[in-house]
Structure formats: C-alpha cells, structure tokens
C-alpha positions in Angstrom: 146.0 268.6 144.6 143.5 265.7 143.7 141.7 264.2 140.9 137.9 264.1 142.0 135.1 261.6 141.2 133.5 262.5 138.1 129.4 262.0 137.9 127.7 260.1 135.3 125.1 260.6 133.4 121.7 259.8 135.5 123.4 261.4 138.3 120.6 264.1 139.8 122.8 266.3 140.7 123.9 266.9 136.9 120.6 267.8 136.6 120.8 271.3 138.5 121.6 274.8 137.9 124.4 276.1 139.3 125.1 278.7 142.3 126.9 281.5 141.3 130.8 281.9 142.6 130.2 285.3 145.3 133.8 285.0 146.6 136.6 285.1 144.5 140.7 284.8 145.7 140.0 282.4 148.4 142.3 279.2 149.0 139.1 277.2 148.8 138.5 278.4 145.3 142.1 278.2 144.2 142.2 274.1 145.5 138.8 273.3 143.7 140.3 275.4 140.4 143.4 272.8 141.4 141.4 270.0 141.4 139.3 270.1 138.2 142.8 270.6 136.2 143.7 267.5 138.1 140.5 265.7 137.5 140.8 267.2 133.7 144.4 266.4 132.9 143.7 262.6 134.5 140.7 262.0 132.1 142.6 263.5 129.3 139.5 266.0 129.2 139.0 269.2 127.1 136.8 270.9 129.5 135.4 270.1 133.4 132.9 271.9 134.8 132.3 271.7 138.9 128.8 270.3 138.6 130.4 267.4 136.8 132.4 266.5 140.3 129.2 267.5 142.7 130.4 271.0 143.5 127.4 273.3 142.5 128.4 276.4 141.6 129.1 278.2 138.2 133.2 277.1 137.5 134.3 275.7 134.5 137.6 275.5 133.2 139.0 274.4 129.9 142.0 274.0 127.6 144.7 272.6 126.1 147.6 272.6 123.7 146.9 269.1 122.0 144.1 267.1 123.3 144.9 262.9 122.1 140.9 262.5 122.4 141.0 265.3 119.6 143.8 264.7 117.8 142.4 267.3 115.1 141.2 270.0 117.6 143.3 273.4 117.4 145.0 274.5 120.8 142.1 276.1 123.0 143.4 278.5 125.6 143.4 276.9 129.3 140.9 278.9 131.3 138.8 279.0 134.1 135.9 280.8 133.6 133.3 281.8 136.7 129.7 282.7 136.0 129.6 282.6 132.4 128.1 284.6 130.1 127.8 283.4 126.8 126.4 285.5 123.4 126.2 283.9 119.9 127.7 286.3 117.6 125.5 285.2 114.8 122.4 282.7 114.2 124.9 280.0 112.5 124.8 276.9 113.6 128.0 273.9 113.4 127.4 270.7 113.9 130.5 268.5 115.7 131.5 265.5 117.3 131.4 265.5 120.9 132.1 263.3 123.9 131.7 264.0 127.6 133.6 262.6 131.0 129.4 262.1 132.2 128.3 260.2 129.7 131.4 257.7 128.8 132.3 255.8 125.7 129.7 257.7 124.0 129.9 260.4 120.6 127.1 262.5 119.2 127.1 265.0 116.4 125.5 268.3 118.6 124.7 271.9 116.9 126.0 274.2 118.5 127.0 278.1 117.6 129.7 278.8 115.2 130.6 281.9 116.7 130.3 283.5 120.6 131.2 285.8 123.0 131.8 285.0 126.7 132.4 286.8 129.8 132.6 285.9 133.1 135.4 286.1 136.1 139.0 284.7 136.2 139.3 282.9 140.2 140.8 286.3 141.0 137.7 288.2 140.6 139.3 289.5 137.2 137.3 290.0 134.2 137.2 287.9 131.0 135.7 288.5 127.5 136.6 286.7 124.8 135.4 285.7 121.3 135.8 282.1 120.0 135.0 279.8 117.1 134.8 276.6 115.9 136.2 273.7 118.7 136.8 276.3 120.8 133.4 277.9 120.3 132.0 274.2 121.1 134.2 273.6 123.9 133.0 276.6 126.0 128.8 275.7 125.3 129.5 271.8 126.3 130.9 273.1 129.4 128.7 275.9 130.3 125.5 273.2 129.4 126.7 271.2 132.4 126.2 274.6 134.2 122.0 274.9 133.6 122.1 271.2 133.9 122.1 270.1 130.7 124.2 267.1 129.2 124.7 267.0 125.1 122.7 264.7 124.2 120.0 266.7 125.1 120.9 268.9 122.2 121.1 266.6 119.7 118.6 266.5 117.1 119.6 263.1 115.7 119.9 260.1 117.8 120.9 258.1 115.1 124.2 260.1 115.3 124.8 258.8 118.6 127.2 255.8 119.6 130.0 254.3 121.3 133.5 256.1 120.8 135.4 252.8 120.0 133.0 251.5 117.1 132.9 255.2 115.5 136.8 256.6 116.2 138.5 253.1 116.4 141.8 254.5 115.9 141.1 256.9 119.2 143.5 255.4 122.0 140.6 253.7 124.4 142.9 255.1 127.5 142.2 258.7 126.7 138.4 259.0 128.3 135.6 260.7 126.8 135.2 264.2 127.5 
C-alpha cells in the first residue's frame, strides 16, 4: 500500500478527538488498516494511531514480534483495534520509557496503568477484549491518547525525565525512529 506522512507534535490536528469508525469491512478501511502497518513498519514503530497521519477517526493498530527501538520489550500481539475501550484493572500505576513517531528524538518516563482491559472492533466489525500488562499495557494507552488528542508528554509528571533519545539510549540504532 503506502507509508503516510506522519504529524508532529504542534500539529492541530493531533490535538482532536477522534470520529468513531461506523462502517466496518469496507476496502477503504482495509487500505488505511494497510497503510498504518506500512507507515508503522517504515518508522520501525510499536503502535500508529490514524490521527497521527491526519485521518480522524478512532483506529489504532499495534504490534510486534521484536521491536529494535525496544530491544527489551516482550512480543505485543499485532492488532488493529477500532473505537477503544479501555478499563484499568486496578489503581496501580508503572512508570516507563516512551517515545512517539509525533514528537521525534524525544524519551519521557510516563505513568501509566499496570494493568487494563480493552475492547473495541477488529476492521471486520468483530469484537475484541483483551487484558494486557506491562509494555503491552503501555503500548495500547500511548496509542489510544493520540485518540482524545493527547501526546505523552502531557502525562508526564516530571519534565526533568524528558530528553533526546540519542543522549539517553546511545546504544539505540539512530535509524529506528521514535515511536
């Protein structure tokens, strides 16, 4: 398919909430699905969500086997995941590196929660409802933020834990993008 332009932070349109997905099964679905594992797999991303290529409506997919921007990240299951749901399982908080394909060359340490539930639709219309923990747990609330239209460092309750991959992870290949 085709790997799209990815927004950057101070973007407006990263700013938004996202339109709900009302038809399901539709080539024009299955091509955008296409192109954010494009767009993903070029960036060597974790996660994409469609806000985060100017398409506003509540997609995001995510996944991987070994990601080299997280070298110590356990596989997370590739999905795409259509007007989430998410439900914390408990009050406990992690906090974790991240990085995002919008706001590039940058790390901050985020909380986020340790343990959730999500729900939502497959591109068929199908059903999913999964638990998750840990990076995975993470992987699905970074992605789902970009969905109300918020970015992680607005999460972040430490700036000082904020700065630029290369100085904080020098031994992360610089070629493997931030996301």
């Amino acid at each position: 398919m085709a790997v799209r332009e990815i927004l950057k932070m101070g973007d407006e349109r990263l700013l938004r909430i996202a339109q709900p997905v009302r038809e399901f099964g539709t080539r024009e679905l299955d091509e955008l699905v296409a192109d954010m594992f494009d767009t993903m797999a070029a960036a060597n991303g974790a996660g994409l969500a469609a806000p985060q290529i100017g398409v506003d409506l509540q997609l995001v997919i995510f996944g991987f086997e070994r990601n080299q921007r997280y070298p110590d990240a356990p596989p997370v299951p590739q999905t795409v995941l259509i007007n989430p749901v998410i439900t914390p399982l408990s009050e406990a908080m992690e906090e974790g590196w991240e990085g995002c394909l919008s706001v590039p060359g940058l790390r901050g340490v985020v909380p986020r929660f340790a343990r959730i539930r999500y729900e939502g639709l497959d591109a068929q219309g199908r059903r999913i409802e999964r638990e998750a923990e840990g990076f995975h747990a993470r992987v699905v609330q970074h992605e789902c933020d970009h969905l109300i239209g918020r970015l992680y460092p607005t999460r972040m309750t430490d700036l000082r834990k904020l700065g630029f991959t290369s100085v904080l992870f020098p031994e992360l290949d610089p070629q493997a993008g931030d996301d």
